[in-house]
Every structure is written in C-alpha cells, then in structure tokens.
C-alpha positions as CSV (number, residue, x, y, z in Angstrom):
1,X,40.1,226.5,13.1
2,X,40.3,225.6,16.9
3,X,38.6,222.9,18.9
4,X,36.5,225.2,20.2
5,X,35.1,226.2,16.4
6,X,35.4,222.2,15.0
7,X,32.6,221.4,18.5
8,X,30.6,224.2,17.4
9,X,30.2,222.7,14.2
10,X,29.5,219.9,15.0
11,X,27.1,220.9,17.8
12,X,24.8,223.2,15.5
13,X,24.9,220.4,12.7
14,X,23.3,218.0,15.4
15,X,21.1,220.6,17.1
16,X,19.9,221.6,13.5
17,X,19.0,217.5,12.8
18,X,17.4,216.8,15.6
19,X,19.4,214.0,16.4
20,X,19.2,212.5,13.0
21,X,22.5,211.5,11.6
22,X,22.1,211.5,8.1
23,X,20.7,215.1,8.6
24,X,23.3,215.8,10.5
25,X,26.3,214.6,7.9
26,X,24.0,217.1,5.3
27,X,23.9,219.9,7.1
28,X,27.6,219.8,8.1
29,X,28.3,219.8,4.6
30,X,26.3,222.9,4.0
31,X,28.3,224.5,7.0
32,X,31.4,223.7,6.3
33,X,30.6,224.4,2.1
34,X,30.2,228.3,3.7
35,X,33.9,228.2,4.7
36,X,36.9,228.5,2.8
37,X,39.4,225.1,2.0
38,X,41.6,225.6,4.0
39,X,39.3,226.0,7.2
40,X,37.5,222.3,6.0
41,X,41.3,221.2,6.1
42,X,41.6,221.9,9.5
43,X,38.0,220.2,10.4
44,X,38.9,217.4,8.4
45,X,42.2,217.2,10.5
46,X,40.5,217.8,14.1
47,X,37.6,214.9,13.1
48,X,40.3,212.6,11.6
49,X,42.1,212.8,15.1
50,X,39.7,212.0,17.2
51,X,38.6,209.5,15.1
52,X,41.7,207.7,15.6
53,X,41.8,208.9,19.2
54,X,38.8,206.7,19.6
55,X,40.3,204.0,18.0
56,X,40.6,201.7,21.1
57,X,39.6,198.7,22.1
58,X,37.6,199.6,24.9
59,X,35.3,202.2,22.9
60,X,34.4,199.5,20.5
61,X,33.8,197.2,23.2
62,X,31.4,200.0,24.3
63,X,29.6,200.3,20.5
64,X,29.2,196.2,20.8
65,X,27.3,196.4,23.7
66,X,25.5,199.2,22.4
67,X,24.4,197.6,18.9
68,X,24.8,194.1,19.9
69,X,27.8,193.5,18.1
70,X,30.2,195.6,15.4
71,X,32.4,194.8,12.5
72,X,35.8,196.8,11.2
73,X,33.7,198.8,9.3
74,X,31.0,199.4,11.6
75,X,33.2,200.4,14.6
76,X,34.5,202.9,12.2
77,X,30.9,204.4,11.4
78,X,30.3,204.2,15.3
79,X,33.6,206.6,15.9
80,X,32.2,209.2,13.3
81,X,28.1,209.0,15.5
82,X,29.9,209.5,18.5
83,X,31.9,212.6,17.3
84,X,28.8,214.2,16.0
85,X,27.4,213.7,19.5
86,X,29.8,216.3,20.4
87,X,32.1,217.2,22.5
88,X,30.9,216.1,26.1
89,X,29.7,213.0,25.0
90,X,32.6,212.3,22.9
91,X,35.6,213.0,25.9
92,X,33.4,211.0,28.5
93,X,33.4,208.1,26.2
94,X,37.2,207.9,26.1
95,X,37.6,208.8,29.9
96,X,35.2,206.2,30.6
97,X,33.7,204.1,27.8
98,X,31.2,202.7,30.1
99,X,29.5,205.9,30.8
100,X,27.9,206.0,27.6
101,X,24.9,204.5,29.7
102,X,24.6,207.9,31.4
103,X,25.9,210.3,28.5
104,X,23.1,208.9,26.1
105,X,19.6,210.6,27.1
106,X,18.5,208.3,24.2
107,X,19.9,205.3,22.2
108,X,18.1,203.4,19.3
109,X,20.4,201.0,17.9
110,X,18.0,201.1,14.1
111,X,19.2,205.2,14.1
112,X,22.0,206.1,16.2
113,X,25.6,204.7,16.8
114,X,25.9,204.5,13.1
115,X,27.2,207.5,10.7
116,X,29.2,206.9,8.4
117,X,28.4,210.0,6.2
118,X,29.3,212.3,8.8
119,X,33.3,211.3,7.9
120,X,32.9,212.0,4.4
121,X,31.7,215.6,5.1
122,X,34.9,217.8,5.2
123,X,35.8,215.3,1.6
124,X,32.7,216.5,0.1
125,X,32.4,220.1,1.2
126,X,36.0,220.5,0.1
127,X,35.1,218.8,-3.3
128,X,32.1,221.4,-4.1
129,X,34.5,224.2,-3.0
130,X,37.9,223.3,-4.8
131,X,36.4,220.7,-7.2
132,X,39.4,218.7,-6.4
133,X,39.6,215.6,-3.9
134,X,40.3,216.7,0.1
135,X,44.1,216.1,0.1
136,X,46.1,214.4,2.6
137,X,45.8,215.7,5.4
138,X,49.4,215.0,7.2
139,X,48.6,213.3,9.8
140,X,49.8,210.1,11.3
141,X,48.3,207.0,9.8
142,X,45.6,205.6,11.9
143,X,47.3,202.5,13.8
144,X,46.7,199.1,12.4
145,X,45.0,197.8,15.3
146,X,42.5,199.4,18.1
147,X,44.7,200.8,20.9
148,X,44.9,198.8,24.5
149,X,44.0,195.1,25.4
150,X,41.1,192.9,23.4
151,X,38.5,191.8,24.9
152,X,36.3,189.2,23.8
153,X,33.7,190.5,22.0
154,X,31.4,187.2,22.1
155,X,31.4,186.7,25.9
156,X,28.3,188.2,27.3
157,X,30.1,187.6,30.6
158,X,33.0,189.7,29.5
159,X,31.2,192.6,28.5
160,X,28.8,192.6,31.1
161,X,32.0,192.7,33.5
162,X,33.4,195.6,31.3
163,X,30.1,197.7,31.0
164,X,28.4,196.9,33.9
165,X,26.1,200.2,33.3
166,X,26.2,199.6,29.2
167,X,25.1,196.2,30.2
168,X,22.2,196.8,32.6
169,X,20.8,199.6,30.2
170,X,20.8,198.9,27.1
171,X,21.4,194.4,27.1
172,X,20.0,193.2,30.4
C-alpha cells in the first residue's frame, strides 16, 4: 500500500461519516476488513508514522488551543482525528500548526479533535481477518517526549503569541 492508497482510505472513511469520528473509525474497519493482512500492515505502518510524525510540541500546542487544554492521552487521540481529516489537513498542520484556523471549515470541540478509535482500526481489522493480534509493526519506537521546544501550555499569553489565528478563532 502507498501514501496515495493509505489517504484514500482514509478520505472515503471520512466522506462516508460525514464527519463523525466514531463512524469514521467503523467504517475504516469495514474497508480495511475487505483487504488482505498484509495490506492493513502497511496502513497500520503509514498511520503509525504520521502519528509519531505529529508528535511535536507545537501540534499539541495547536490541539490545546483547539479543546482548551489536552492531556498525554488526549494529544494522542487528537493525532489519530487529525489523520482522519486527511491528507491536506494533516501536512498543513505540521507545516504550520497555526493554520488549523483556516484548514478547519468546522471545529466543535464536544465531536472533533478527538478519535481515538480511529488508531485501533488496522489492530481490529487485522484481528477479524487473521484472528491473531496486529503484530509489531517494525518501526521506530515513538520518541519519549513531543519533538521541538515546550511551550507553556497554561499561559494564555503564550498560546495566543503562538496561534495568533488558533487564538482569535476558536478562544478569543
């Protein structure tokens, strides 16, 4: 499987949903349930990395603005909506974290920025196929801390320096 094939996925999974995440995690499941194992492996691979890839500081920085704050967990739930937003959305977040506020036609923080099912998809599609656990996947480990400098998530001055446009849209 390519990039071009793991956005496509992902694309028709979100078109399909309507925009709603949980949906969205199902119906990628189904998809990807249709393929054979080792084509999930490779999805499972390409989400995985950008996963990490988005594993910075500045993209969570981004995500607290967004839902007024984020934990561990929740940044990692935030990586997974923002892949299933695809693959526009997803690059022009990393190139610029702070154009979320023109990427995003829509944002409610009660629905999106959070889907965490939508990283468990390749494990359970692989599961109904093989009836065994998604193995590992051989991939680096995911680094121990976000990538760049912190920030200080508790200054509303610091964030609305960082995201002026986050800050304006979606805080002000």
């Amino acid at each position: 499987m390519d990039e071009t094939e793991f956005w496509g996925l992902v694309d028709s999974a979100r078109e399909a949903a309507d925009g709603d995440p949980e949906d969205q995690s199902d119906l990628l499941v189904e998809q990807l349930s249709r393929l054979d194992p080792d084509a999930v492996l490779d999805f499972a691979r390409h989400f995985e990395a950008r996963s990490d890839r988005a594993y910075r500081w500045d993209v969570w920085g981004a995500a607290w603005v967004l839902l007024g704050g984020v934990s561990d967990d929740a940044f990692e739930a935030f990586r997974y909506w923002l892949i299933g937003q695809g693959r526009e959305i997803f690059e022009g977040a990393l190139h610029d974290p702070d154009a979320l506020a023109e990427l995003l036609e829509d944002f409610d923080e009660q629905v999106d920025g959070d889907c965490e099912d939508l990283g468990y998809a390749a494990d359970e599609a692989y599961e109904r196929l093989t009836g065994a656990p998604l193995p590992e996947l051989g991939l680096p480990p995911t680094p121990r801390e976000p990538i760049g400098e912190p920030l200080d998530f508790e200054s509303e001055a610091v964030l609305a320096e960082r995201y002026p446009r986050l800050w304006e849209r979606f805080r002000a």
